[in-house]
TIVO-2410 file (N, C-alpha, C; in nm, 3 decimals):
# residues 136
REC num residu      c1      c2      c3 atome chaine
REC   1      X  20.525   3.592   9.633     N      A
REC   1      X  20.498   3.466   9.700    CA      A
REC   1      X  20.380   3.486   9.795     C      A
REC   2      X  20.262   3.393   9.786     N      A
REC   2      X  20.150   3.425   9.862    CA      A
REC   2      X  20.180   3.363  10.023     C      A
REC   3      X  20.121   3.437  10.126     N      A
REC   3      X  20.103   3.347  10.269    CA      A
REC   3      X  20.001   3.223  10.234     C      A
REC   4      X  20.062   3.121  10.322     N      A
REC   4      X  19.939   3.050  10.286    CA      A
REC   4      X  20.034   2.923  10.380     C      A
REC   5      X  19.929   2.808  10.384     N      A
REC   5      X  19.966   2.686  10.488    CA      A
REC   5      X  20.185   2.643  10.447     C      A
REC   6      X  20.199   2.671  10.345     N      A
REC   6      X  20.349   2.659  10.353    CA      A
REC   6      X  20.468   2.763  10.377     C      A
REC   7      X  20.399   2.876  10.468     N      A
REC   7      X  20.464   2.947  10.487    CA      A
REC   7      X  20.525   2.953  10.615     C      A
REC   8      X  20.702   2.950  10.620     N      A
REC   8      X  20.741   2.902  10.786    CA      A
REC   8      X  20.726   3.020  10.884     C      A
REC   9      X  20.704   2.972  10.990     N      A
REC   9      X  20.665   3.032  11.100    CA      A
REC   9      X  20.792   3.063  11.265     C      A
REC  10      X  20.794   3.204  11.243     N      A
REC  10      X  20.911   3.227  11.341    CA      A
REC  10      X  20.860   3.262  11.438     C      A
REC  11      X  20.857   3.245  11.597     N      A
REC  11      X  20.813   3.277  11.702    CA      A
REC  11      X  20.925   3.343  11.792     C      A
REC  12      X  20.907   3.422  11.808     N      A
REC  12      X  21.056   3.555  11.853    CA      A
REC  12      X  21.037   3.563  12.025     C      A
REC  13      X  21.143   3.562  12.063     N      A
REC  13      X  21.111   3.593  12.229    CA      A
REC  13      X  21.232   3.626  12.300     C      A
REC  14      X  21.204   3.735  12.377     N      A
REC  14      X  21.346   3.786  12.434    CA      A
REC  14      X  21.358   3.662  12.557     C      A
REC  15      X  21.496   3.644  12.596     N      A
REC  15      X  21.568   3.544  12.651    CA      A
REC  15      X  21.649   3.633  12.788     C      A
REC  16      X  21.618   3.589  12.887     N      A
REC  16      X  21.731   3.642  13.024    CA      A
REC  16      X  21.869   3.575  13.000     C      A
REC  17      X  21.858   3.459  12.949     N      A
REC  17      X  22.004   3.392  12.928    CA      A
REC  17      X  21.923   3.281  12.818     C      A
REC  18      X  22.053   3.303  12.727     N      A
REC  18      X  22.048   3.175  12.587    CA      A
REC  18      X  22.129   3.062  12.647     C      A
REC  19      X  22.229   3.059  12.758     N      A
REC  19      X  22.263   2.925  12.787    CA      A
REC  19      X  22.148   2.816  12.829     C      A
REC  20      X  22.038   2.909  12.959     N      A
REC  20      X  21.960   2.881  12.993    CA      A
REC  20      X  21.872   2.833  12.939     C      A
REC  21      X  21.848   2.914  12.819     N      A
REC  21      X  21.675   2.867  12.726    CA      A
REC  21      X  21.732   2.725  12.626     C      A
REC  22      X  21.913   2.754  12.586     N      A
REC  22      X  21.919   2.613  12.516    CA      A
REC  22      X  21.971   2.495  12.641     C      A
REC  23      X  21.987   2.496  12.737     N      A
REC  23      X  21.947   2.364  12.812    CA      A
REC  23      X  21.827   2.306  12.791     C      A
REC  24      X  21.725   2.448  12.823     N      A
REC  24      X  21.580   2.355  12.833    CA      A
REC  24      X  21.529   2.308  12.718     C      A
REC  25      X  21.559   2.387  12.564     N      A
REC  25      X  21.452   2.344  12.441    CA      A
REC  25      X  21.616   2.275  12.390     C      A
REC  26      X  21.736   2.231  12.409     N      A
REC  26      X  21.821   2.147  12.314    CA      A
REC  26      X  21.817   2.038  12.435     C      A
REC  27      X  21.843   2.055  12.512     N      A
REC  27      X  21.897   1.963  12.574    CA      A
REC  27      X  21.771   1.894  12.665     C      A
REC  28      X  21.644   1.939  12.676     N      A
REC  28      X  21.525   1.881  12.741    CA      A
REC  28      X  21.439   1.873  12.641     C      A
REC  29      X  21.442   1.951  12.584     N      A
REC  29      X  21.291   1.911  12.481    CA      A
REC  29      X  21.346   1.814  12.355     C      A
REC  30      X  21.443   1.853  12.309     N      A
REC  30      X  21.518   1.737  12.224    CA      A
REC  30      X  21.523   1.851  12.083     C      A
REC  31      X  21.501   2.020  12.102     N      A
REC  31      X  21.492   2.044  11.945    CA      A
REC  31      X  21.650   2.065  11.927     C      A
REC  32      X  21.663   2.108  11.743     N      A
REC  32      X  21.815   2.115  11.755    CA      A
REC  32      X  21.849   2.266  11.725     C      A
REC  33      X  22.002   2.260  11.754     N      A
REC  33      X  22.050   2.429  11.737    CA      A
REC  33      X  22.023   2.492  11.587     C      A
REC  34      X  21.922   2.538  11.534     N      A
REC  34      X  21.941   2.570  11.366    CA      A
REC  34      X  22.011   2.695  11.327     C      A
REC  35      X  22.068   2.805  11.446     N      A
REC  35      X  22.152   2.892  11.439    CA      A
REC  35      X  22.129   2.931  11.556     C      A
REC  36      X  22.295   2.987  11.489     N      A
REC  36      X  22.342   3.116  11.647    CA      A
REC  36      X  22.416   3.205  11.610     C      A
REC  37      X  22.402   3.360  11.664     N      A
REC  37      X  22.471   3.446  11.638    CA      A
REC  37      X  22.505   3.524  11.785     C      A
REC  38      X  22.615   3.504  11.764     N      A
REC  38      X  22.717   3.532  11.930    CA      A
REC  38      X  22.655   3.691  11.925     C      A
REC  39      X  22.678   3.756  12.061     N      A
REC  39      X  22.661   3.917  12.025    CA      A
REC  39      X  22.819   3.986  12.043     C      A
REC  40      X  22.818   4.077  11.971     N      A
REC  40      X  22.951   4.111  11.878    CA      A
REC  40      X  22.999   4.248  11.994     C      A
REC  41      X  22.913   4.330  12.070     N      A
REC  41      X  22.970   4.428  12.161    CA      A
REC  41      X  22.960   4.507  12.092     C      A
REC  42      X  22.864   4.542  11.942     N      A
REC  42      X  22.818   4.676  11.919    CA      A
REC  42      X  22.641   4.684  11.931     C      A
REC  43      X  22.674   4.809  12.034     N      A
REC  43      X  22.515   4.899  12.051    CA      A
REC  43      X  22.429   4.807  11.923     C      A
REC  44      X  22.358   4.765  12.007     N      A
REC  44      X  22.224   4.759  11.926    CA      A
REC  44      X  22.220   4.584  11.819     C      A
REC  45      X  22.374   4.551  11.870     N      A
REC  45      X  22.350   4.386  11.785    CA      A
REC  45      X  22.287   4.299  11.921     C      A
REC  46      X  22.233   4.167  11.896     N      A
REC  46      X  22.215   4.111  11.998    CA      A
REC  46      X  22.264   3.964  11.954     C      A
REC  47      X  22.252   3.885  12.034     N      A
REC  47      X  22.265   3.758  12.037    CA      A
REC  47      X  22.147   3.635  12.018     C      A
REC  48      X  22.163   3.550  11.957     N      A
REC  48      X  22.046   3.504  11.920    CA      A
REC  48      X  22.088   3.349  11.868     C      A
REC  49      X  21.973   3.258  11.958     N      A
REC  49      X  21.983   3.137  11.910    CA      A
REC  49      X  21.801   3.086  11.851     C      A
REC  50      X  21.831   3.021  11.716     N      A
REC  50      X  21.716   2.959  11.667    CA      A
REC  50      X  21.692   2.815  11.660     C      A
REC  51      X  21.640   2.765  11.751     N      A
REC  51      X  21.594   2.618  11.790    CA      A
REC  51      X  21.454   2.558  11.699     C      A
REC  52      X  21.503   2.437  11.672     N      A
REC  52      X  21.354   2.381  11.618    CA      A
REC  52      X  21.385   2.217  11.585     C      A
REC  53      X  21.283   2.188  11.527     N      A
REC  53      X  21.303   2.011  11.473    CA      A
REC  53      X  21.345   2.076  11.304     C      A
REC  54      X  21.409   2.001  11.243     N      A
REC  54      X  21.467   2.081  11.100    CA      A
REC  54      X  21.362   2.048  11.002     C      A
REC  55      X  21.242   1.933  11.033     N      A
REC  55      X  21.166   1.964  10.900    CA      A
REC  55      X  21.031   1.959  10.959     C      A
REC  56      X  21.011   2.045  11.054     N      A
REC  56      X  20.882   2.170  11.116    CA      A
REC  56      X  20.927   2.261  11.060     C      A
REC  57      X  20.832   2.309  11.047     N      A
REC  57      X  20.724   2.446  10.967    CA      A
REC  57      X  20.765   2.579  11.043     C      A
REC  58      X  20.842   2.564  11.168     N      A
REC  58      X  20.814   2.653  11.295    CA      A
REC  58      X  20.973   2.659  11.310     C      A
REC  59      X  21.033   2.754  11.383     N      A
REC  59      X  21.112   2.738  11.529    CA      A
REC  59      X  21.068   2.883  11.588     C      A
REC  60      X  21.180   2.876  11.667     N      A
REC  60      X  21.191   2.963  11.828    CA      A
REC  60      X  21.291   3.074  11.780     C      A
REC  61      X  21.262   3.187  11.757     N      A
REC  61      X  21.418   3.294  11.843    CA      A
REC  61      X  21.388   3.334  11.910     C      A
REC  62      X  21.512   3.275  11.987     N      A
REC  62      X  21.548   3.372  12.121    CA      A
REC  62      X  21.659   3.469  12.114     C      A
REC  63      X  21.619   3.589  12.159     N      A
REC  63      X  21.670   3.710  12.190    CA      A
REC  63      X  21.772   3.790  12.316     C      A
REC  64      X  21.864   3.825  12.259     N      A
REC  64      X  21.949   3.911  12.417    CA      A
REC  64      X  22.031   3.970  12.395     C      A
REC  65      X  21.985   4.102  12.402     N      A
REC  65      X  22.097   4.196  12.427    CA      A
REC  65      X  22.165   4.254  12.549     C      A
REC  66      X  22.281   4.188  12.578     N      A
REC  66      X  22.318   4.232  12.755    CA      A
REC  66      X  22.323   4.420  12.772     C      A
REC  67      X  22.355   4.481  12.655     N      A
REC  67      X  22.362   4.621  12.674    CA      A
REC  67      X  22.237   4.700  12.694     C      A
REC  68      X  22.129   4.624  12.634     N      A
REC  68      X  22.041   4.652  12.648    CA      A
REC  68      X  21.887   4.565  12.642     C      A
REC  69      X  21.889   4.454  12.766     N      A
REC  69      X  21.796   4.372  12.708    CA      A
REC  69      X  21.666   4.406  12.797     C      A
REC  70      X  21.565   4.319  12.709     N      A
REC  70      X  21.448   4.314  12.702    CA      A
REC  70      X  21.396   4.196  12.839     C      A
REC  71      X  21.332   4.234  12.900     N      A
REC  71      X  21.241   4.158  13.033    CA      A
REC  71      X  21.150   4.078  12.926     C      A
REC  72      X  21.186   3.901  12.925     N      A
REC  72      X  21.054   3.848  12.940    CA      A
REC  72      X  20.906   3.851  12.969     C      A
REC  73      X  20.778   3.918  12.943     N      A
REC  73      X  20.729   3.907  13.021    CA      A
REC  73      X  20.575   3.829  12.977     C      A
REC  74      X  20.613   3.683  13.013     N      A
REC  74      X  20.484   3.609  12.943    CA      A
REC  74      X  20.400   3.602  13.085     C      A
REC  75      X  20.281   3.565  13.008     N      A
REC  75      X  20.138   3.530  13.103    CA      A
REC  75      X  20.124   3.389  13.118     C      A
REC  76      X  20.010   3.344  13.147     N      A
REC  76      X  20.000   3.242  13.203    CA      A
REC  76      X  19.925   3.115  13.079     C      A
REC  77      X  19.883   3.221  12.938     N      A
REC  77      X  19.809   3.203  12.880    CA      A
REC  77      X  19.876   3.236  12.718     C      A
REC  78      X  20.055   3.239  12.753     N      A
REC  78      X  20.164   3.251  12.662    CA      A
REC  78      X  20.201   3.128  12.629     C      A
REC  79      X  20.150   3.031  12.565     N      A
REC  79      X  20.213   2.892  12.540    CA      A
REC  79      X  20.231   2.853  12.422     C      A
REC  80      X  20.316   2.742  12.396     N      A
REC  80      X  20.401   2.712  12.293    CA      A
REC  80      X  20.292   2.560  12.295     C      A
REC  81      X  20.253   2.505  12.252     N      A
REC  81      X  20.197   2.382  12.236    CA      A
REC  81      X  20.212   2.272  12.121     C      A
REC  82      X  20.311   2.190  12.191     N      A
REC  82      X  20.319   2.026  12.051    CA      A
REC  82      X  20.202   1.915  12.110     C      A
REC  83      X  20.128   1.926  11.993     N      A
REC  83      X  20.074   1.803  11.983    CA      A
REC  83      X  20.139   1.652  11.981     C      A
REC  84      X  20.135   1.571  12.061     N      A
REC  84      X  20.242   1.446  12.110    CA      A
REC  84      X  20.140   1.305  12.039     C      A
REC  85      X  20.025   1.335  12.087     N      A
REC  85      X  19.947   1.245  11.995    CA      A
REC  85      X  19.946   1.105  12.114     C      A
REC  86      X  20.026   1.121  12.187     N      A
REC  86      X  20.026   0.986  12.293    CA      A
REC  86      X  20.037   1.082  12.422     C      A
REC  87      X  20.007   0.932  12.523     N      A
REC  87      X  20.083   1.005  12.666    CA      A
REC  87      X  20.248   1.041  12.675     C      A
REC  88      X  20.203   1.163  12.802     N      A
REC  88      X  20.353   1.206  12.793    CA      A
REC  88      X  20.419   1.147  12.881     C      A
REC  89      X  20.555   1.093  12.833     N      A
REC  89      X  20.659   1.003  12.901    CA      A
REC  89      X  20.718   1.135  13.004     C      A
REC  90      X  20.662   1.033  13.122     N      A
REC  90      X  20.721   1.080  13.255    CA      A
REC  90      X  20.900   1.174  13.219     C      A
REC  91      X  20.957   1.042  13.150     N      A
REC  91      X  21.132   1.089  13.171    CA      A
REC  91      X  21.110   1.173  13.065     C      A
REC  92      X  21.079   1.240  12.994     N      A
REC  92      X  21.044   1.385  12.946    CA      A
REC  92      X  21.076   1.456  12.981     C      A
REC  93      X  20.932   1.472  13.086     N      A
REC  93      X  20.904   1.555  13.164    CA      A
REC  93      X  21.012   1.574  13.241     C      A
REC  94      X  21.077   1.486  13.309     N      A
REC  94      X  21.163   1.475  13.400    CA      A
REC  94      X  21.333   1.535  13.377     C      A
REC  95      X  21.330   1.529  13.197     N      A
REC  95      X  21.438   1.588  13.181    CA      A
REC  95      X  21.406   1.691  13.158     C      A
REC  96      X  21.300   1.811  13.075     N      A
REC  96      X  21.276   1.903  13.120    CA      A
REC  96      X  21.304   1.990  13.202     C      A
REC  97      X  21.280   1.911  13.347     N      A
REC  97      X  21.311   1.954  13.489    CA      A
REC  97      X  21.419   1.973  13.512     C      A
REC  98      X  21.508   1.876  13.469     N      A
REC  98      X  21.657   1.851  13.516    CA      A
REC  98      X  21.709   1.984  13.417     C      A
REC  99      X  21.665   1.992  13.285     N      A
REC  99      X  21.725   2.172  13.241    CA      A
REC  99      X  21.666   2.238  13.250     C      A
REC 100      X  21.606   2.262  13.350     N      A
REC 100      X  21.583   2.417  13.401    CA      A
REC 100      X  21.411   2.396  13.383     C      A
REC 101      X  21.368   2.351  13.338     N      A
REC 101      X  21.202   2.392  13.334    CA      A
REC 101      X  21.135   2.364  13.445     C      A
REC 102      X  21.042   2.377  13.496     N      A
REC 102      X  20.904   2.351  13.615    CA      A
REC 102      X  20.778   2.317  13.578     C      A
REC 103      X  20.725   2.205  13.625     N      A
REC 103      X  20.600   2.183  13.613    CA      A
REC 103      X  20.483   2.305  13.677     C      A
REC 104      X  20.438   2.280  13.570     N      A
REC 104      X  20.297   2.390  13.621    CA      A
REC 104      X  20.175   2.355  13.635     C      A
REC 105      X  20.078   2.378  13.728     N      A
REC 105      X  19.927   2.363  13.692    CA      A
REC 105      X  19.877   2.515  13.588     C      A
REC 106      X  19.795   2.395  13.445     N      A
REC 106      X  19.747   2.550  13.374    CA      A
REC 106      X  19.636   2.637  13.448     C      A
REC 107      X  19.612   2.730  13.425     N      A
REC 107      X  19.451   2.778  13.491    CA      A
REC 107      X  19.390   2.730  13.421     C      A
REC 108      X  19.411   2.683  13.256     N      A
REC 108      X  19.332   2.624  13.197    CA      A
REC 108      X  19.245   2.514  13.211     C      A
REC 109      X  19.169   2.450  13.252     N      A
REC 109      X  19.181   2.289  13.334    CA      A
REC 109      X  19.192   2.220  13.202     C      A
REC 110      X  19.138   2.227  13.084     N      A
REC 110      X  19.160   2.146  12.949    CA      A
REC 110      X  19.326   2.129  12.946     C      A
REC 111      X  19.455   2.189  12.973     N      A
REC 111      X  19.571   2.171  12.949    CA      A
REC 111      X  19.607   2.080  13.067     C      A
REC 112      X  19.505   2.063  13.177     N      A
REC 112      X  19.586   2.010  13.301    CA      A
REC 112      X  19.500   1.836  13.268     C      A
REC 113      X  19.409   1.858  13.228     N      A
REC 113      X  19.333   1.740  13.136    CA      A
REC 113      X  19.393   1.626  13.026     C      A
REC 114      X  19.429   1.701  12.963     N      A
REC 114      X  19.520   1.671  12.828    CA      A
REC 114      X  19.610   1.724  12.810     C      A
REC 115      X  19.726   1.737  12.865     N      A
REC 115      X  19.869   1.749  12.881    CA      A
REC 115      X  19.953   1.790  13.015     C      A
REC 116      X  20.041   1.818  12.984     N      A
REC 116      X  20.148   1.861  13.069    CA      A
REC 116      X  20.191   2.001  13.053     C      A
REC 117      X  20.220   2.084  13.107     N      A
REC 117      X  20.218   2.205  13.128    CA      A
REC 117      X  20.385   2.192  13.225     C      A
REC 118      X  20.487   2.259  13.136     N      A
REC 118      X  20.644   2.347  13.209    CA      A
REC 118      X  20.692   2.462  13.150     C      A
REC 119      X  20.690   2.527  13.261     N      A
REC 119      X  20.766   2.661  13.226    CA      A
REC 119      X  20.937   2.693  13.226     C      A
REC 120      X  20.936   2.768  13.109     N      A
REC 120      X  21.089   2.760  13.063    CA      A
REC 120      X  21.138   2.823  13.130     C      A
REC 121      X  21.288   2.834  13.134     N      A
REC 121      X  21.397   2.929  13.241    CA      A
REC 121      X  21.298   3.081  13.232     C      A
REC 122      X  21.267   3.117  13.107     N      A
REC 122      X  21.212   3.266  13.084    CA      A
REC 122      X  21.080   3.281  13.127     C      A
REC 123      X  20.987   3.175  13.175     N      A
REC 123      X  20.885   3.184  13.233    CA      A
REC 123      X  20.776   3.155  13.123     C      A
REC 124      X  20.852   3.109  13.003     N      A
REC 124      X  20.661   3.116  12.896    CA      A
REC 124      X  20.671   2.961  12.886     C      A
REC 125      X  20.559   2.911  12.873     N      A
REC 125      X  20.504   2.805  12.892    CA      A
REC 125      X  20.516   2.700  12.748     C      A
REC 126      X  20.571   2.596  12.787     N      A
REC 126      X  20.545   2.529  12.723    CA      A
REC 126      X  20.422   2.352  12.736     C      A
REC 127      X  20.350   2.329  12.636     N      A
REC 127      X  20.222   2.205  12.687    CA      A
REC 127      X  20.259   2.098  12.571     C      A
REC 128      X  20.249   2.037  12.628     N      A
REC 128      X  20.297   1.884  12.580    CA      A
REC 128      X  20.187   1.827  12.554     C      A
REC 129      X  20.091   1.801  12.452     N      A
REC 129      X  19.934   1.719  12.472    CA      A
REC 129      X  19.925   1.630  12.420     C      A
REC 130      X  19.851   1.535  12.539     N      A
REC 130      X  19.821   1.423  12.456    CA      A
REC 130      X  19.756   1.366  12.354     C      A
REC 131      X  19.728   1.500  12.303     N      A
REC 131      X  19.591   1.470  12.143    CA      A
REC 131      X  19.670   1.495  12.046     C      A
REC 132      X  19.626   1.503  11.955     N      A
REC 132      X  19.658   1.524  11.809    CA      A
REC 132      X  19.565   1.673  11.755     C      A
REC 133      X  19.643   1.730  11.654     N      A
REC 133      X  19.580   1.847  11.580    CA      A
REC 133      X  19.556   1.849  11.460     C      A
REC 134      X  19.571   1.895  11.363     N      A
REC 134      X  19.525   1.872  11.245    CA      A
REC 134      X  19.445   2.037  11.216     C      A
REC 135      X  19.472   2.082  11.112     N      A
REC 135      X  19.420   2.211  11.048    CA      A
REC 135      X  19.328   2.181  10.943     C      A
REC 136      X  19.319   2.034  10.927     N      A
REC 136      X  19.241   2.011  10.773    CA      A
REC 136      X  19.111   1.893  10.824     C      A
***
């Protein structure tokens, strides 16, 4: 099977807490649970939830092993970006906030221009823009 534009796309990221990261991307961003695997209490399994919209190309794992987990450690310049194609609705944003995320200024000024910029419980960024994308 060749790579090529229909090939899905997993974006992996260790998690301080999965209750935490699914408030903010199920319950604020609106994606849905597409799996979960509890962690079982043997060395070396972890726990893991995969969030997304079910017919995107993409989702999220998040990662945690309490026996042995991994530090988050995104930059400022670690972002997740949906194209929204309109302005972003305030109560969004606002629920966002209410699970756990924070508004940010980007250093970028183009993201503080054309979108919204919140950082997740784990600190990596997610931008909300008001443009549209397109690969073709």
């Amino acid at each position: 099977m060749p790579v090529d534009g229909r090939s899905h796309i997993r974006i992996a990221r260790p998690s301080r807490d999965l209750a935490a990261a699914e408030r903010f991307w199920v319950g604020g961003l609106g994606l849905d649970v597409l799996y979960r695997h509890d962690e079982s209490g043997v060395p070396g399994e972890h726990a893991l939830l995969m969030v997304g919209w079910p017919d995107a190309s993409w989702h999220l794992e998040l990662v945690h092993e309490a026996a042995a987990p991994v530090e988050p450690r995104p930059t400022e310049e670690d972002l997740l970006v949906v194209y929204v194609a309109s302005e972003i609705p305030d109560t969004l944003v606002a629920r966002l906030e209410e699970h756990g995320g924070t508004r940010v200024q980007s250093p970028n000024p183009y993201w503080n221009e054309w979108g919204v910029t919140v950082r997740d419980p784990d600190g990596y960024r997610l931008v909300l823009s008001t443009r549209a994308w397109s690969n073709s």
